[in-house]
Backbone bond lengths (Angstrom), bond angles and torsions (degrees), N, CA, C in turn:
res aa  C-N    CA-C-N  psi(-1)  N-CA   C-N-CA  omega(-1)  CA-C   N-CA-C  phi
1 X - - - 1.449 - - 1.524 108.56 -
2 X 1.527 109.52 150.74 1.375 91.88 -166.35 1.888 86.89 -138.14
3 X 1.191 120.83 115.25 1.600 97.48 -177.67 1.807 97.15 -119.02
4 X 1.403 102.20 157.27 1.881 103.36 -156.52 2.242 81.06 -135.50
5 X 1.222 79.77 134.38 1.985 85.74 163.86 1.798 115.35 -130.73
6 X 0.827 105.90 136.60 1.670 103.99 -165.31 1.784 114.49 -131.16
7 X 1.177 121.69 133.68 1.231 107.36 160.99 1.294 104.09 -152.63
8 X 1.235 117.58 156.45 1.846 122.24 -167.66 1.508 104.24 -93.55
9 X 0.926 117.58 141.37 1.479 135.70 -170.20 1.579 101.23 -109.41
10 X 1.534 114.79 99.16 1.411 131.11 152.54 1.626 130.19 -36.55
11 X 1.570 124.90 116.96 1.834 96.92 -176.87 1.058 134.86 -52.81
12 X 1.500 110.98 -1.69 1.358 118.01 -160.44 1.784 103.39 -120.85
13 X 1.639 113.49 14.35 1.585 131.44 162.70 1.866 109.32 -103.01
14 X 1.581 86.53 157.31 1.532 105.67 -173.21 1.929 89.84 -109.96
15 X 1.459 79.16 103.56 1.478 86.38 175.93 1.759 115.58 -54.10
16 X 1.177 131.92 -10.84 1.643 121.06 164.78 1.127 115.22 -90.84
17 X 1.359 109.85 -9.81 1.792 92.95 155.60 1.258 129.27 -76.97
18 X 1.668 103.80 -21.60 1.561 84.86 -176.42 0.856 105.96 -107.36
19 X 1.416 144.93 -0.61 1.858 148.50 102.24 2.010 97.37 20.43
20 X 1.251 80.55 -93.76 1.922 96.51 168.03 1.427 121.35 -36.78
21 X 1.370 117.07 -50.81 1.515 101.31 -172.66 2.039 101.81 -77.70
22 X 0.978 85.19 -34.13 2.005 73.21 171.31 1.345 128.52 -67.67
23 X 1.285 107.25 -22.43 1.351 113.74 166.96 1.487 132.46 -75.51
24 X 1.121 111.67 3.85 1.526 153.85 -149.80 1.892 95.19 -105.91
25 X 1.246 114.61 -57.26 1.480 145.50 157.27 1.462 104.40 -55.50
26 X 1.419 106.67 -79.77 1.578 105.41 -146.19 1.671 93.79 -125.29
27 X 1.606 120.74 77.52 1.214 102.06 176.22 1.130 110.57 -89.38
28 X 1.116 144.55 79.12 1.303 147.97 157.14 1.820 112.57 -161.31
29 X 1.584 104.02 29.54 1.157 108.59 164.16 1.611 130.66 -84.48
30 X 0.955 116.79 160.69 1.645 99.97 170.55 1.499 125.30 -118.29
31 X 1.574 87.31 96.57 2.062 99.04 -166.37 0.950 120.93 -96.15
32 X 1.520 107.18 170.82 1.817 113.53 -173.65 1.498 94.83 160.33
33 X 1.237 106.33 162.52 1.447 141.35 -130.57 1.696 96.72 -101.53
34 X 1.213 116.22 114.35 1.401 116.53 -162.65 1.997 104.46 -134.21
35 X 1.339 121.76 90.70 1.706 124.56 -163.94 1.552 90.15 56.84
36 X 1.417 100.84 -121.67 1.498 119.92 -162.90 1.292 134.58 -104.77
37 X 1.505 110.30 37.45 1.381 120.08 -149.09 2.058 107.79 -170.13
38 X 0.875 103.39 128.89 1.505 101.69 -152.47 2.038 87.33 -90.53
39 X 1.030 108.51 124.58 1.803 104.50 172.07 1.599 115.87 -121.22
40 X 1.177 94.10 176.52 1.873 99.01 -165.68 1.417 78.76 -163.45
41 X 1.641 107.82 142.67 1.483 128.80 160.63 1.357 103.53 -159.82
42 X 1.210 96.90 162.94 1.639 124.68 -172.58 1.497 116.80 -140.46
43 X 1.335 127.86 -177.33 1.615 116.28 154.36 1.770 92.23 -138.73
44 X 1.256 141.82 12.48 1.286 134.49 168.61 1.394 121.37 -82.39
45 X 1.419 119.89 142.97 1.047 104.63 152.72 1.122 162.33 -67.52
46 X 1.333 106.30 -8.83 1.155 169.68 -147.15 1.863 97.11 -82.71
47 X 1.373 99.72 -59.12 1.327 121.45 -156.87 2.061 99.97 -68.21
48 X 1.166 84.04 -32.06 1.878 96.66 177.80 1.892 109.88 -78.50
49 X 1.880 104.60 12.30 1.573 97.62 -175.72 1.560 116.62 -70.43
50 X 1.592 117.80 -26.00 1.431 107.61 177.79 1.349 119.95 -87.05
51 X 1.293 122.86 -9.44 1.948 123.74 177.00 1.510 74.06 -100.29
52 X 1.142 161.14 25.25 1.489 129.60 157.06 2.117 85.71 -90.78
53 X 1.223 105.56 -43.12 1.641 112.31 -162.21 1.138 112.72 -66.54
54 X 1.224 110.41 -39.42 1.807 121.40 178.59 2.285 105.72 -75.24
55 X 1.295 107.28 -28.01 1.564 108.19 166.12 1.935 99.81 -49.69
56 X 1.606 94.40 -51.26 1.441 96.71 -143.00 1.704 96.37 -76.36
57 X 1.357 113.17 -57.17 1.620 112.90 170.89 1.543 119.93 -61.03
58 X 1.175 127.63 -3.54 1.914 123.16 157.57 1.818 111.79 -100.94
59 X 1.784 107.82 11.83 1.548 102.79 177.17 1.590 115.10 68.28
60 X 0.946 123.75 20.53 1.638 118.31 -161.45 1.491 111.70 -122.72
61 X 1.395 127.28 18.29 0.889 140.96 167.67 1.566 131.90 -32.62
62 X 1.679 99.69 -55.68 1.398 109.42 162.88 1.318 122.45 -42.21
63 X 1.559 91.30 -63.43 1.522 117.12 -174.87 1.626 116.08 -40.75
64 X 1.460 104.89 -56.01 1.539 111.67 172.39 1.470 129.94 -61.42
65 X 1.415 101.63 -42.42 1.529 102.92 150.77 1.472 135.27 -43.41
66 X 0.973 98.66 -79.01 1.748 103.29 166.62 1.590 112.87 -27.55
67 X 1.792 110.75 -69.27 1.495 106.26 169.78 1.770 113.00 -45.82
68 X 1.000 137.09 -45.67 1.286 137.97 -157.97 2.183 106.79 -81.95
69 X 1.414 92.67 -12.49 1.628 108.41 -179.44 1.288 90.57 -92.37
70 X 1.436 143.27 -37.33 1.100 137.47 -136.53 1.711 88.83 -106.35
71 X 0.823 143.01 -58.12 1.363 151.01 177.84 1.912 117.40 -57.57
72 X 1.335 93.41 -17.32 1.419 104.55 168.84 1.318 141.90 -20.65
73 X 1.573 168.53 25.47 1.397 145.26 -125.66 1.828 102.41 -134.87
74 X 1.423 98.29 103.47 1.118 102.83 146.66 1.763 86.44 83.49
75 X 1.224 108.33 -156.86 1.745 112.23 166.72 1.815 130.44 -61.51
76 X 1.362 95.41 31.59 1.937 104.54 -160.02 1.246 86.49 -153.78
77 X 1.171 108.54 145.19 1.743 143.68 149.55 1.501 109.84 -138.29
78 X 1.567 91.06 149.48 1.504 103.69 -163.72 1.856 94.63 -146.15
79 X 1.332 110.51 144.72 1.380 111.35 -177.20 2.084 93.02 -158.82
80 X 1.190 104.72 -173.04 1.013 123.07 -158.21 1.659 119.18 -147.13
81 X 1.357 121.52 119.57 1.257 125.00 -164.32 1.534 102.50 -111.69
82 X 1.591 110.19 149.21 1.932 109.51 -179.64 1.287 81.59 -83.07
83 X 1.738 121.45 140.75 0.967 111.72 157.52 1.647 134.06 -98.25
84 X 1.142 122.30 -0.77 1.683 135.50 132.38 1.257 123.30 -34.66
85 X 1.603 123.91 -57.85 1.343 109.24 149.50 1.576 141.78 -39.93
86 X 1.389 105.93 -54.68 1.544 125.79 177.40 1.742 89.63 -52.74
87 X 1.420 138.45 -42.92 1.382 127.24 -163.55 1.940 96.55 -46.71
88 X 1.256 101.77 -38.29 1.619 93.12 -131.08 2.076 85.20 -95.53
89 X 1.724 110.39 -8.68 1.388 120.53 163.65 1.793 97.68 99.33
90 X 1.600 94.86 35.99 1.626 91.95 157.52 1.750 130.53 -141.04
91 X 0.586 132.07 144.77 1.411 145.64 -175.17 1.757 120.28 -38.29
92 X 0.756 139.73 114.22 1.422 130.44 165.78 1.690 106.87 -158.43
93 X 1.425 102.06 125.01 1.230 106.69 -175.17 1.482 111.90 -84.74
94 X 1.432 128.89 125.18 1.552 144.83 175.62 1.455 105.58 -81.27
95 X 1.471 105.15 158.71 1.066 128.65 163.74 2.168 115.58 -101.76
96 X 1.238 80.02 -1.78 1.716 90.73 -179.86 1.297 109.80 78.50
97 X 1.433 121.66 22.78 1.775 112.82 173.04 1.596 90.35 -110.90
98 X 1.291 108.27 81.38 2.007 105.29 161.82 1.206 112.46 -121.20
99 X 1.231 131.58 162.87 1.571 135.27 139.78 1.356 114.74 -6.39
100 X 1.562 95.75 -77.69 1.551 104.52 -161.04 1.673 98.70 -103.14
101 X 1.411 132.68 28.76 1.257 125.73 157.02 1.817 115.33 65.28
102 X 0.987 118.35 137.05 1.313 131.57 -170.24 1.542 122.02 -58.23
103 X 1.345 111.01 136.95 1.662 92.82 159.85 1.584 112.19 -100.20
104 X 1.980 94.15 126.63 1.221 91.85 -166.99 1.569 108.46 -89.05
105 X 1.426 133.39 137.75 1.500 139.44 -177.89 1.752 108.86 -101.42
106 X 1.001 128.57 88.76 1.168 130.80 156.58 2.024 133.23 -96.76
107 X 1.516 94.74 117.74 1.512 99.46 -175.69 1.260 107.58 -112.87
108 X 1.355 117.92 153.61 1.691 130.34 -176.19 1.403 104.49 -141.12
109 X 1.495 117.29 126.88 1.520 143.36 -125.98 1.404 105.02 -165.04
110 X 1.234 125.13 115.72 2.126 139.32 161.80 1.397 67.46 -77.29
111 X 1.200 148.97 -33.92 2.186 115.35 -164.94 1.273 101.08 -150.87
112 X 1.818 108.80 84.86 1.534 115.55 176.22 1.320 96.80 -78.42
113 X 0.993 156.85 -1.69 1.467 157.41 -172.63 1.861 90.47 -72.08
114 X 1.486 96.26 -69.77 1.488 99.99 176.67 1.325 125.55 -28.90
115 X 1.437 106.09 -48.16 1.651 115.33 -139.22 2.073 83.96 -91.54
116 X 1.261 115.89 -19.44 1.542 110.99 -172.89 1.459 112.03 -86.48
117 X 1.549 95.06 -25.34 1.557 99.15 -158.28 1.710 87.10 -79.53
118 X 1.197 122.52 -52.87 1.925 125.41 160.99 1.639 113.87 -13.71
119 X 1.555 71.77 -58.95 2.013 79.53 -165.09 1.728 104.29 -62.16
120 X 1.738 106.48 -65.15 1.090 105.50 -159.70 1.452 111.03 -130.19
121 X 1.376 128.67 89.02 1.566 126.83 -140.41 2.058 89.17 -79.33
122 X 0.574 105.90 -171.39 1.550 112.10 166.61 1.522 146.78 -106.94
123 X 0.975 133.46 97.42 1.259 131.60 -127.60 1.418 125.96 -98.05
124 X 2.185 95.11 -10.58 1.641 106.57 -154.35 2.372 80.31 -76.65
125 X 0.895 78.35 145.44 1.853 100.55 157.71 1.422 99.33 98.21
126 X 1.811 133.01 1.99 1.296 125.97 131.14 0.977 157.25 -37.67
C-alpha cells in the first residue's frame, strides 16, 4: 500500500503551517517539503486512523465513501480535502476550486475494497 498526501504551498504560505494542518488529518505521516508543495506518505494503514475517526465522529461516512468510489481507477483512489476545514481538524471534501487549493489524498491498493470499507464502512440499511 502506498498512501501519498499533498498540498501546494503558496509564496505567500509558511510552509509549517501547512505541515501542521495535515497533520491535523494524518498525524502519523511522514512529511517534508518537496518544490512547491508540502507532501506526506506512508504505506500503513494505520496512518489513515484519524480521517477514518473524524469520517465517523462528523457522520459523513456515506458521503466519503461515495467520494472515495468516485475517484476510484484501477489500483488508486484519489479525493480531495478543503484545506480551511482541515485548519480547524475537520473534514470536508473539495472539488479543488479554493483560495488556498486542496489537499490532494491519493492511495494505491491490490485491495481498495479494503482500504474504503476501513475508511468508510457503509451505513445505509442501519
Amino acid at each position: 500500500m502506498r498512501i501519498e498526501v499533498r498540498a501546494k504551498v503558496h509564496h505567500t504560505e509558511d510552509p509549517d503551517k501547512i505541515k501542521d494542518v495535515i497533520r491535523k488529518i494524518f498525524p502519523n505521516m511522514n512529511i517534508g517539503l518537496e518544490e512547491d508543495s508540502v507532501m506526506g506518505r506512508n504505506s500503513s494503514l494505520d496512518s489513515l486512523e484519524q480521517l477514518k475517526n473524524k469520517l465517523r465522529l462528523q457522520a459523513i461516512r456515506d458521503s466519503a465513501r461515495s467520494v472515495m468510489l468516485e475517484g476510484r481507477k484501477n489500483n488508486s483512489l484519489s479525493f480531495m480535502l478543503n484545506r480551511q476545514a482541515a485548519t480547524v481538524g475537520k473534514i470536508s471534501f473539495s472539488n479543488g476550486e479554493t483560495a488556498l487549493g486542496p489537499i490532494i489524498v491519493t492511495i494505491e491498493s491490490e485491495n481498495l475494497d479494503r482500504v474504503v470499507d476501513y475508511l468508510a464502512p457503509s451505513t445505509r440499511g442501519k
